[in-house]
C-alpha positions in Angstrom: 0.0 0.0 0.0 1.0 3.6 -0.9 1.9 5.4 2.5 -0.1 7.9 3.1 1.0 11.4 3.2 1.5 13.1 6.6 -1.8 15.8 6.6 0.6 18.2 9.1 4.1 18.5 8.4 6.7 17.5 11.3 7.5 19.8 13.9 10.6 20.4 12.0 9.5 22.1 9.0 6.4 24.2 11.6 9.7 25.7 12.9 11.6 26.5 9.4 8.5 27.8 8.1 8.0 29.5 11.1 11.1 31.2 11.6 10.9 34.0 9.0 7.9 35.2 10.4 9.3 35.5 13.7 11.7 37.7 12.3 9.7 39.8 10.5 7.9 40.4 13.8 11.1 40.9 15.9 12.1 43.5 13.0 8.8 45.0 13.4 9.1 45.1 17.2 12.2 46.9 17.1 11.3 49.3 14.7 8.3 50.3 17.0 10.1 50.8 19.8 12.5 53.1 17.8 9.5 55.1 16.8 8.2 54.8 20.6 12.0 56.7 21.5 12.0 59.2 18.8 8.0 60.2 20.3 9.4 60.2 23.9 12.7 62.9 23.1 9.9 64.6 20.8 7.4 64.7 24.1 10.5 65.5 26.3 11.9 68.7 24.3 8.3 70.0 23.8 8.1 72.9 25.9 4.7 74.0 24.5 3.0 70.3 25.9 4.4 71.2 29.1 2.8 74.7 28.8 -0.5 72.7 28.5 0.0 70.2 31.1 0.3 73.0 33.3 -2.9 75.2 31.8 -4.7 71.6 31.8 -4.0 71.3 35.8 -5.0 74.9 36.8 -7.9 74.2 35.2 -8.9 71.3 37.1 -7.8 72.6 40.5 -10.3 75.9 39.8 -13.0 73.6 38.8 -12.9 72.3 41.8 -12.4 75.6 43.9 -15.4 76.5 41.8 -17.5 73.5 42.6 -16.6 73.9 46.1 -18.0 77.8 46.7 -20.8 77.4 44.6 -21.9 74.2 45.6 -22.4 72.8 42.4 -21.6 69.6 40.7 -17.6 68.9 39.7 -19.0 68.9 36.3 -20.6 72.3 35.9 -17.6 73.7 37.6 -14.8 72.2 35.2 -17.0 73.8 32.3 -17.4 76.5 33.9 -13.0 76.6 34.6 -12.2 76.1 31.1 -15.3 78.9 30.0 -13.6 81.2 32.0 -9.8 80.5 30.9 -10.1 80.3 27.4 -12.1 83.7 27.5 -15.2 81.6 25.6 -17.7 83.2 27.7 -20.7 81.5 27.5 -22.2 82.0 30.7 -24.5 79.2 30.8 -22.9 78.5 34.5 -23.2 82.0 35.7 -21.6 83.1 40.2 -24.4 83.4 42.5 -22.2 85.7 44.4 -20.3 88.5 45.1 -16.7 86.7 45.2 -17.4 84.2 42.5 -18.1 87.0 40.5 -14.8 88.3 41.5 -13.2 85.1 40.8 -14.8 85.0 37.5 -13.3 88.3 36.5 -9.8 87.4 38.0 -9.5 84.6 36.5 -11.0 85.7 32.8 -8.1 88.1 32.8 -5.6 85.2 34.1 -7.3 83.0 31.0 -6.2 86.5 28.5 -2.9 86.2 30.0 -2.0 82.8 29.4 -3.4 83.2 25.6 -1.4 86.1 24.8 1.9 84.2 26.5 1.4 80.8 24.4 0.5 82.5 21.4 4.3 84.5 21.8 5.6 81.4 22.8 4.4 79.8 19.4 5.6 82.4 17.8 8.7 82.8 19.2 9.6 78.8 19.6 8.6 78.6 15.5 10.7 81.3 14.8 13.9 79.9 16.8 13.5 76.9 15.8 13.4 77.7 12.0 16.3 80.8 12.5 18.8 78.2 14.9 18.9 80.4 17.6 18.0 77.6 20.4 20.0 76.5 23.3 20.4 72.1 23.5 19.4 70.9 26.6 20.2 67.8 26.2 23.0 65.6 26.5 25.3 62.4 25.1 24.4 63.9 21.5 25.9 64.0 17.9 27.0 67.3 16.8 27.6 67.7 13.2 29.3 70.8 12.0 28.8 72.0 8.7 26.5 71.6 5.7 27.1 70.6 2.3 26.7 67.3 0.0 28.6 65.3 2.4 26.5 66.1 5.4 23.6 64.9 3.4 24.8 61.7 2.4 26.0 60.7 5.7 22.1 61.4 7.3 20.4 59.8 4.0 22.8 56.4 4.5 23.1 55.8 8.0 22.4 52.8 9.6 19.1 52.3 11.7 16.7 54.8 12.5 17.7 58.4 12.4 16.9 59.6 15.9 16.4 56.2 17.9 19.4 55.7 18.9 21.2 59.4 19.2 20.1 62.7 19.4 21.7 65.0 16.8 22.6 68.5 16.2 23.4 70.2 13.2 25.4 73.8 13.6 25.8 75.8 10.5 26.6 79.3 9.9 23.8 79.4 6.9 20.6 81.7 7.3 17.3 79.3 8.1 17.3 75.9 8.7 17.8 73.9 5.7 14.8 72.7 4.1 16.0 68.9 3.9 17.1 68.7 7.0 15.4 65.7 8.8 13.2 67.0 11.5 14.9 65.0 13.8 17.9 66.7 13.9 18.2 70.4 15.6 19.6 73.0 13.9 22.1 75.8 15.5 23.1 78.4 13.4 26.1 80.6 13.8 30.0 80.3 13.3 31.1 77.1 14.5 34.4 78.3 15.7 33.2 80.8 18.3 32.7 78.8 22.0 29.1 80.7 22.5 27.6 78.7 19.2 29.3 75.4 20.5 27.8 76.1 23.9 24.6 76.6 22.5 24.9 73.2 20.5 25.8 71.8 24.2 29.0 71.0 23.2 30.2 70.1 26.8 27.7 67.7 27.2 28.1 65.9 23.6 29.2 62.3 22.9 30.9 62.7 19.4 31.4 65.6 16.8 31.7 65.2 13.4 33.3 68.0 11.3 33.0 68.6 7.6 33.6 72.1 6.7 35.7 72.9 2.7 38.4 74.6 4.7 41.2 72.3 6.5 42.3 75.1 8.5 39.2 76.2 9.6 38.8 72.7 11.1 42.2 72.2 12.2 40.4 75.6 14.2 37.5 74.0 15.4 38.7 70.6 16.6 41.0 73.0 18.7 38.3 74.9 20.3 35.9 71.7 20.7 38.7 70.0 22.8 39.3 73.3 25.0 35.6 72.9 25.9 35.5 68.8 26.2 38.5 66.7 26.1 36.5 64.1 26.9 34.7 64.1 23.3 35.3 61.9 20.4 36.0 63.8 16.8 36.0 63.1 13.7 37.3 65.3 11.2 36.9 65.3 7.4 40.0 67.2 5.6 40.8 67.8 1.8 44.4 67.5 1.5 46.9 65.2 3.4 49.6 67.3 4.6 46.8 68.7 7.4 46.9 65.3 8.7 49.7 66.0 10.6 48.2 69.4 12.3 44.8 66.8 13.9 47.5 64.3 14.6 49.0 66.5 17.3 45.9 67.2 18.7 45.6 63.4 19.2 42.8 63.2 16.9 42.5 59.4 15.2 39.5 59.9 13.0 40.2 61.7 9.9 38.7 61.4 6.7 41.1 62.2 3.8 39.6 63.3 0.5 42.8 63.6 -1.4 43.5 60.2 0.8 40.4 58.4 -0.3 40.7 59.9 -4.0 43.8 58.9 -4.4 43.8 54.9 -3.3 40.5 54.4 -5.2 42.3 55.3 -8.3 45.2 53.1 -8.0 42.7 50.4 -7.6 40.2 51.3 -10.7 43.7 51.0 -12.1 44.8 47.6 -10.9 41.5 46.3 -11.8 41.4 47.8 -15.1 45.2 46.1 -15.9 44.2 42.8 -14.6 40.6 42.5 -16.6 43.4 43.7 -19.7 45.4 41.0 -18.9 42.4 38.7 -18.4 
């Protein structure tokens, strides 16, 4: 008799066939949790949801002061709290007495006040933000200094998720932010070589800078300066011809890039392989 085929397949194969699945949901997994980080430092640096935490929390507490005088449901007090703060006016939970009346009035022009502030703040946050002029707060960062193609193909290629794993700065002495700048990354804008602008980038807090500016003396300059403010911080340095080596080299610098360097050994191999496919 013909055996009869098996109508499961062993416990073998359930694992093989198993197994990429697993990974594709590990890969997913990870790739939430990056996006879960990148929310959290977004949530942490936002200084207008603090703003509203706090608004959120007056509210409640005057709600219940409300309640409380009145003697009114918690309810009819926290609509009558936010009525009164954001200056909607409705009245439809009108004081029954002198002082709530004078509550009511105190606290419409508190409610003006606090619009007027987070309006400016809006303002004045947007405008930073897009002109560079904010001060990093936080720390164990990435600092890259300078902006050109190079910059841009190092943040377009890099490994991972751009912002799970580090928190990056860009500084730049350009005029607004540039337009293709991940959001991720904050911008600084000023001269990289004066202290203040590397201060502002929190250079003395920073893990690792990265600098790749067109002139080899003005980083020679900057490496300097970083290392007067950190010495504890790692940097890299991209320079354009070799005999500057030397200068980053005294410094103790390890990490430098070499464009005439790099130029110059991938030619002598387009031209090994060229002679041995000749020879071939």
């Amino acid at each position: 008799m013909p055996k009869s085929r098996e109508r499961y397949p062993s416990t073998e194969s359930n694992k093989k066939l198993s197994s990429p699945k697993k990974g594709n949901m590990n890969s997913k997994t990870s790739e939430f949790k990056k996006r879960l980080i990148i929310l959290g430092k977004f949530i942490a640096r936002s200084l207008m949801l603090k703003v509203f935490i706090i608004v959120f929390s007056l509210n409640l507490i005057l709600a219940a002061i409300y309640s409380s005088l009145e003697g009114i449901p918690y309810y009819l007090g926290l609509y009558w709290a936010t009525d009164t703060l954001t200056n909607t006016g409705s009245g439809l939970v009108p004081p029954s007495s002198i002082r709530t009346w004078l509550l009511t009035t105190i606290f419409m022009w508190i409610g003006l006040g606090i619009t007027l502030l987070f309006v400016e703040f809006v303002y004045v946050h947007i405008f930073q933000k897009l002109k560079g002029d904010r001060e990093i707060k936080f720390s164990n960062h990435i600092i890259l200094i300078g902006w050109n193609p190079k910059v841009r193909h190092f943040l377009r290629n890099l490994p991972g998720d751009l912002g799970g794993d580090h928190n990056y700065v860009l500084i730049s002495d350009i005029t607004d932010r540039p337009f293709d700048l991940p959001k991720v990354v904050e911008f600084i804008r000023g001269n990289p070589e004066e202290e203040r602008i590397l201060k502002r980038a929190g250079i003395e807090k920073a893990q690792q800078t990265i600098i790749v500016v067109e002139d080899d003396a003005e980083a020679v300059l900057i490496a300097m300066t970083i290392q007067s403010l950190n010495i504890d911080v790692r940097i890299s340095v991209n320079l354009q011809n070799e005999e500057n080596i030397k200068h980053l080299k005294r410094l103790g610098i390890e990490q430098i890039v070499c464009d005439e360097e790099l130029t110059g050994n991938a030619l002598i191999e387009a031209f090994y392989k060229n002679q041995e496919d000749f020879f071939l």
